[in-house]
C-alpha positions, 0 to 999 in steps of 0.5 A, a space after each residue: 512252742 516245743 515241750 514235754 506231754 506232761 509235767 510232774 512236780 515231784 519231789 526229790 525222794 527215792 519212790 518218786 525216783 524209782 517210779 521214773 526209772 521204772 516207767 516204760 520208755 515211750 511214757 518216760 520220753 513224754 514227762 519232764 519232771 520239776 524236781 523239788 529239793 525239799 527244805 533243809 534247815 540251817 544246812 551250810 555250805 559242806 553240809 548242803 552241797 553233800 545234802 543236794 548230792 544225796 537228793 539230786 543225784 538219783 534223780 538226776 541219774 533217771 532224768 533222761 530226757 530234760 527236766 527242772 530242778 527247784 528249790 523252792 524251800 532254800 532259805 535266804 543264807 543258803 541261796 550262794 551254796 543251793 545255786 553252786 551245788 544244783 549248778 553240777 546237776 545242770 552244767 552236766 544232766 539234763 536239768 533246768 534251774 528255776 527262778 520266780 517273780 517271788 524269789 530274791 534278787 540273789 537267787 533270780 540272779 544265781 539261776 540265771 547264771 546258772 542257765 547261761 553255763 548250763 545252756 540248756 534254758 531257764 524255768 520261771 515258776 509263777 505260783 499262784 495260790 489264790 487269785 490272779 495278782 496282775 502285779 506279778 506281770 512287772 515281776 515276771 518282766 523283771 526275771 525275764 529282764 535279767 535272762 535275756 533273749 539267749 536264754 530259752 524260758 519255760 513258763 511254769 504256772 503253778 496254780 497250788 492246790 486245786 481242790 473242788 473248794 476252788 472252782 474259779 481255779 480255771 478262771 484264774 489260770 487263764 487271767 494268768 496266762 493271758 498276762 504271762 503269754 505274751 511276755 516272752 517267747 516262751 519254749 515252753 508252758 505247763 498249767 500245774 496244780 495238786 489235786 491229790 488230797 493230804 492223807 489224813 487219819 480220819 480218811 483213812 478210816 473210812 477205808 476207802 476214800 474218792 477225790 475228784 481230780 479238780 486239777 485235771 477238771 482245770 487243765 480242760 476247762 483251759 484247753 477248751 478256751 478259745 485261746 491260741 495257746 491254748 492247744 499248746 499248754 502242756 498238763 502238769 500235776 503233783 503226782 499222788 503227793 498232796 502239794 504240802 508233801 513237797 514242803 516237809 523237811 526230811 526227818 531222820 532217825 525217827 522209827 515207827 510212824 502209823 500202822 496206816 497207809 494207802 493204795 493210790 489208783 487214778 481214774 478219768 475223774 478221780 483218785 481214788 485211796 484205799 486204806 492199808 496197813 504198816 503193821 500187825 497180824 492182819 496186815 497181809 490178809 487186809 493189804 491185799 484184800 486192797 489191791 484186789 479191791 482196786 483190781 476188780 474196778 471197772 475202771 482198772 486198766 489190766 496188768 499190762 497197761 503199766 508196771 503200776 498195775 503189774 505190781 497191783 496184780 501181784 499184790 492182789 494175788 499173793 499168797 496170805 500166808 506171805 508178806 513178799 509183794 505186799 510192799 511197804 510206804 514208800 512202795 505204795 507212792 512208788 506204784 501209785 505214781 507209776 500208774 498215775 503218770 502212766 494214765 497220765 501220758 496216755 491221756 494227753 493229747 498225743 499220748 
């Protein structure tokens, strides 16, 4: 079994973008994203195909070695238009269509053949949110079924939001596994989940804020197992995104949102959030008051472990009197997700 060091699921937006075409090349070899198209109500035909352009071109530009392309929000009426318009991506990037045991019988068979033109493999995603459905096994069988063996498939088992609510999460990851193993010669396999919480108001408030990396916690209690595969399971997260971020639909023409925002930095057990401001006199002064907060952790890596930590150094240390470096939303998820991926790779096995 072959496959990338690390997984993230990303959604198909320009910070989640440019933190990949930033990453430095020998990180950037070592991920393969699962792009996430996000939920287009009531888009048909033109609309949606110019829709997808808009989403999976950039990411499909920066996508340089192999990943997946997902729409996991398509509504049923628009699963013929979402497969011809992803299928550009994959016939001529480097992006994989996925299916699941869930999906409809339309979308299964899109995806399919979507991967025998691509000739570049299929991905199944199970999701499981909750506990182990071992009904899932016929289901899988049956996508599995409909690819034949000339199609390669990537297993993706998406275990949801893994919070420390969820302690049995590793338990049930490998009642999964097991199941779904040895149901086909799988190229790859990626055990994913989203430890990154949802921002919320009254996080913010307390200006800083420290959640346990259970996702992570998940991953080792896996590879610790005495499973043969178990040395071979590639890691994959939600970046610095809460799980629910990947479900919003986009929202246009709206101005404002709140004068609060977060750093995001990510240490061997933890993410950790800092409260920032969007607006108002004191936002410079307070914003890299943040970043120096982050920089002067025991924990901070150094300017030039990555372009993440590059820019939270030049935020730290700009003037007060200048707003230039200080960034904005999508600036922060952007340099989040570049430390985080950065720190991730390196702290992969073969990383």
């Amino acid at each position: 079994m072959s496959g990338p060091l690390y997984v993230p699921v990303l959604p198909t937006r320009p910070h989640a973008a440019g933190a990949c075409r930033r990453l430095r090349p020998e990180v950037r070899a070592a991920v393969r994203p699962l792009w996430n198209l996000p939920p287009l109500p009531g888009a048909v035909s033109e609309t949606l195909t110019a829709l997808v352009g808009t989403y999976v071109g950039p990411v499909s530009a920066v996508t340089r070695h192999g990943g997946w392309i997902d729409a996991p929000y398509g509504e049923d009426a628009q699963t013929s238009a979402l497969a011809e318009a992803l299928s550009v991506y994959c016939e001529l990037g480097l992006l994989c269509p996925v299916t699941g045991p869930e999906r409809t019988e339309a979308q299964q068979v899109a995806a399919v053949r979507t991967a025998r033109r691509c000739r570049r493999g299929l991905g199944v995603r199970v999701r499981v949110a909750g506990e182990w459905d071992s009904l899932l096994v016929e289901e899988v069988r049956t996508v599995l079924a409909r690819s034949g063996p000339a199609i390669p498939v990537d297993l993706l088992l998406d275990m949801g939001a893994v919070f420390a609510d969820r302690p049995d999460a590793g338990k049930e990851a490998l009642r999964a596994l097991d199941a779904l193993m040895p149901l086909a010669d799988w190229r790859s396999a990626a055990l994913l989940g989203g430890g990154f919480p949802q921002v919320t108001a009254d996080m913010v408030e307390e200006g800083t804020w420290d959640e346990p990396r259970a996702e992570w916690s998940m991953w080792h209690e896996v590879r610790a197992s005495e499973r043969a595969y178990a040395p071979r399971l590639r890691y994959g997260d939600y970046g610095t995104q809460s799980v629910a971020a990947l479900a919003q639909a986009p929202v246009t023409g709206r101005k404002g949102g709140p004068p609060w925002g977060v750093l995001r930095y990510t240490t061997e057990n933890s993410y950790l959030l800092f409260k920032m401001l969007t607006r108002g006199p004191d936002r410079v002064a307070a914003n890299r008051s943040a970043a120096r907060r982050i920089i002067e952790l025991p924990e901070f890596r150094g300017a030039g472990a990555g372009q993440g930590e590059e820019w939270l150094s030049v935020c730290a240390h700009g003037p007060s009197w200048s707003g230039e470096g200080v960034g904005g939303p999508a600036e922060w998820l952007r340099a989040g997700n570049l430390q985080h991926m950065t720190y991730v790779v390196h702290s992969l096995p073969g990383g």
